[in-house]
C-alpha angles and dihedrals in degrees: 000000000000120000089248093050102050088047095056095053077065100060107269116148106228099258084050103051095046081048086056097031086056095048090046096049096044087056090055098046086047080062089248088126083164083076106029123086106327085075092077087077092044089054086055093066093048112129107235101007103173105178087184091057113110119203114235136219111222099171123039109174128138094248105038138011127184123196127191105220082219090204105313121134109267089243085060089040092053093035083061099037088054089046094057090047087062107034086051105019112194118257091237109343142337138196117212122186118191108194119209089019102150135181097014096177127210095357089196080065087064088040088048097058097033088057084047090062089047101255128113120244140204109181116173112168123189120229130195105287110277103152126087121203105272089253080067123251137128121339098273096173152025121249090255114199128210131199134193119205112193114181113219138198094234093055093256120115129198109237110189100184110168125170110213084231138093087232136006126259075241106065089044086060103046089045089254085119139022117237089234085078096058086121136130111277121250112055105235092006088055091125100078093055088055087046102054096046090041073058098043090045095054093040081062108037088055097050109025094032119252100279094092128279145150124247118206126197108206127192147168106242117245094200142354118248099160093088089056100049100043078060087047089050086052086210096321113148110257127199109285103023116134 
């Protein structure tokens, strides 16, 4: 059954289900098969799962918006909150919190869009905690990724997307890990993994409240470095190419 289909026995209104379809399929074809398609099951377990819910802004200032996921899966809050970016781009920069917003899926997929309408873009989302302290101990943090959207003049941005974790929730889903492997990135410098999601946590928890949520940073380029360095790079692959 097609991904659309199967979205929509769920609930999903049509709009909804082709939002989610097209985040699912990119991620496969990205080769993130933890967050394509077989999510769709996953979707389906969620407690609570309300596909009729819409996410609110509550705040819309220039310099800050703040948005209550009111129940929407975080895919349908960030797919919002991205729209509206674009739709009303900040003069200089802007920082949005969307509180509630869970799961939020491949962030480089938000940043992405976001550089292809010609804005910068910062996306970090918290998860469950799933990461212990690399001495070992209970799970302290979620894998907290963090994704970097740079526009470009030749129409190909640079998407940095890194999950503080060894491996993804994802690919412990879908058998591709074992749990076991939920673990800070990086063997004996493991710590700085650790430090920087116990950051991105607490980023999140202070400005979005403690029950999950994403915070963009959203900004107008004042210049455009990706052509320089993709010469620099002389073909070498760079974060975020297909």
């Amino acid at each position: 059954m097609r991904p659309e289909l199967r979205l929509r026995t769920l609930g999903f209104s049509e709009r909804d289900a082709a939002t989610l379809a097209d985040h699912f399929v990119d991620a496969d074809r990205r080769g993130k098969a933890g967050h394509g398609v077989s999510r769709i099951d996953w979707l389906a377990t969620l407690e609570g799962l309300d596909p009729a819910a819409r996410p609110e802004r509550v705040v819309a200032d220039e310099g800050l918006e703040r948005w209550d996921a009111r129940g929407a899966v975080g895919y349908l809050v960030l797919d919002a909150v991205t729209r509206a970016q674009l739709e009303r781009p900040p003069t200089g920069a802007r920082v949005v919190v969307a509180a509630g917003a869970f799961p939020t899926g491949v962030l480089g997929y938000w940043v992405r869009r976001l550089a292809e309408g010609g804005l910068v873009g910062v996306l970090t989302a918290i998860s469950p905690r799933r990461l212990p302290h690399p001495a070992g101990g209970p799970p302290l943090t979620g894998t907290n990724p963090l994704a970097i959207g740079i526009p470009s003049s030749d129409g190909r941005p640079l998407v940095a997307d890194v999950s503080m974790g060894a491996v993804t929730y994802g690919e412990v889903l879908t058998g591709a890990a074992p749990p076991g492997a939920l673990v800070p990135f990086g063997g004996e410098q493991a710590h700085k993994a650790f430090a920087l999601a116990v950051g991105l946590q607490l980023l999140v928890e202070a400005l979005a409240g403690e029950e999950r949520g994403a915070v963009l940073v959203v900004a107008r380029p004042e210049a455009d470095p990706v052509p320089a360095l993709r010469a620099l790079a002389a073909g070498r692959r760079l974060p975020g190419d297909s």
